[in-house]
C-alpha positions as CSV (number, residue, x, y, z in Angstrom):
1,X,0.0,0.0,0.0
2,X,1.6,3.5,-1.1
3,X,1.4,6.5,1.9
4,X,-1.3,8.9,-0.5
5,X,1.4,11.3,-0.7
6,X,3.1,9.3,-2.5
7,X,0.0,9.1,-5.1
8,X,0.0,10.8,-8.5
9,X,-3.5,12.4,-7.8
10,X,-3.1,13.4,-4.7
11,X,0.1,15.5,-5.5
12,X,-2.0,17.0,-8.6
13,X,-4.9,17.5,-6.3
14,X,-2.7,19.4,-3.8
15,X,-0.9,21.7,-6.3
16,X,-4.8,22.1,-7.5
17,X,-5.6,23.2,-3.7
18,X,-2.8,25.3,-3.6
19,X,-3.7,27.2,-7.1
20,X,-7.2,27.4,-5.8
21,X,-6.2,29.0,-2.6
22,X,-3.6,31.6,-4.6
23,X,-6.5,32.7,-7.2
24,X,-8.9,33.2,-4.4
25,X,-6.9,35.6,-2.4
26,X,-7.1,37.8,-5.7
27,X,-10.7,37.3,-6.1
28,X,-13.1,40.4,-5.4
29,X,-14.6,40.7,-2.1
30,X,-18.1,39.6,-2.9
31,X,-16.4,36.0,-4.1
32,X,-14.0,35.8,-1.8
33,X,-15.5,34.6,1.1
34,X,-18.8,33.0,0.0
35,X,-17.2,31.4,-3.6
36,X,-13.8,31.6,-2.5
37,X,-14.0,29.2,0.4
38,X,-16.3,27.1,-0.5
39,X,-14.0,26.3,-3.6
40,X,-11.2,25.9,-0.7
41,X,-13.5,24.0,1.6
42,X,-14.3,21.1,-1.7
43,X,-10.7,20.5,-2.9
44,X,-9.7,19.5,0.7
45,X,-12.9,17.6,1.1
46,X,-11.5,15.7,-2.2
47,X,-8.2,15.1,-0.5
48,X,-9.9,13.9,2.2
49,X,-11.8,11.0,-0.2
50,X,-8.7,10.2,-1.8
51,X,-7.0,9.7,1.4
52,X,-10.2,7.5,2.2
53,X,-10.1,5.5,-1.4
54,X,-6.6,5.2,-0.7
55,X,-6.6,3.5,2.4
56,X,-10.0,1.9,3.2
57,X,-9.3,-2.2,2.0
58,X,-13.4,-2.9,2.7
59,X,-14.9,-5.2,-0.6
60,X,-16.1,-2.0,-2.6
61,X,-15.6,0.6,-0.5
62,X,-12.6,1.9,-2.6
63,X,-14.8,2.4,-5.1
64,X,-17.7,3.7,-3.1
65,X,-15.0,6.8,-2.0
66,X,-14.3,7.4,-5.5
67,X,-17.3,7.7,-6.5
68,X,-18.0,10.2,-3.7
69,X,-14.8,11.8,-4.7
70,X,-16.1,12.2,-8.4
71,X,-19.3,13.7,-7.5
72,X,-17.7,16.6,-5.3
73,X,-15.1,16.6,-8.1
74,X,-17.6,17.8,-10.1
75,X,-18.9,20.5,-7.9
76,X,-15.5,21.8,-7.8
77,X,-15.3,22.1,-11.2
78,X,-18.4,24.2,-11.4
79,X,-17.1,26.4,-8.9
80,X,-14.7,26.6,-10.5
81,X,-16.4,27.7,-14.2
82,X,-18.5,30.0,-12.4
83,X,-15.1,32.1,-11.4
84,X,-14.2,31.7,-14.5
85,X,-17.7,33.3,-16.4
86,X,-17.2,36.1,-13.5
87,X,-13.7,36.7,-14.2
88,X,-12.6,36.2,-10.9
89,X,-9.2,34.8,-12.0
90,X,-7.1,37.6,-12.1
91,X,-4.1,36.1,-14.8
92,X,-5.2,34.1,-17.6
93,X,-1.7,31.9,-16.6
94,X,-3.4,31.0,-13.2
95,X,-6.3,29.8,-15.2
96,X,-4.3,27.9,-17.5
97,X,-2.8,26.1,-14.7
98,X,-6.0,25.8,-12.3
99,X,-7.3,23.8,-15.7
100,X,-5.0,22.0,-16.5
101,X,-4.2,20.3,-12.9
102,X,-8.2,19.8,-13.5
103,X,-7.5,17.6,-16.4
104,X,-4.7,15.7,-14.6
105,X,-6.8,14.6,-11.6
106,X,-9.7,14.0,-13.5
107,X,-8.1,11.5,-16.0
108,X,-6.1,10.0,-12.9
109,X,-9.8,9.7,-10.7
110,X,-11.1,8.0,-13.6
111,X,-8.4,5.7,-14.3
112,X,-8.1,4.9,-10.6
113,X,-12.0,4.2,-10.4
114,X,-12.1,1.9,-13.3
115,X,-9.4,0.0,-12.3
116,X,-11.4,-0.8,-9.2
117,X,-14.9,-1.8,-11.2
118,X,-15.2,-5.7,-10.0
């Protein structure tokens, strides 16, 4: 069993958070601290499901996190597009990067997830 820090997607989902956290202290005042933290508050609830897919050995229940983990995946995204649409990301570069660690995670998630359909 690999430490999850030692995982692909939960590096990738870190730098994510990290990105994240940078773009929100730029954002204005109104997103900030409704938009803002709430897109903070999801990517740590994702590490928080990978570090559960990662190291829960119950029949299924890897695959039960993941799934959980796509699903709030998803939201983060959104979250994400809806700073996007209000231009809350201040450099276009910090966008750039924000979607393409995106990409990376969600490729790994769904790799990881199908390699654990029974």
């Amino acid at each position: 069993m690999a430490l999850t820090e030692d995982l692909s997607i939960y590096r990738s989902m870190y730098k994510l958070l990290l990105a994240l956290i940078d773009a929100r202290n730029a954002f204005d005042k109104s997103f900030k601290y409704v938009v803002g933290e709430r897109l903070v508050n999801t990517s740590l609830d994702c590490i928080t499901l990978i570090h559960f897919a990662n190291e829960d050995r119950h029949k299924g229940a890897r695959a039960e996190h993941l799934d959980k983990f796509l699903i709030k995946f998803d939201v983060l995204k959104t979250l994400i597009m809806v700073c996007r649409d209000r231009r809350q990301f201040k450099k276009d570069s910090v966008l750039a990067d924000v979607f393409v660690l995106v990409a990376d995670v969600e490729a790994q998630a769904g790799a990881w997830r199908r390699s654990t359909a029974v």
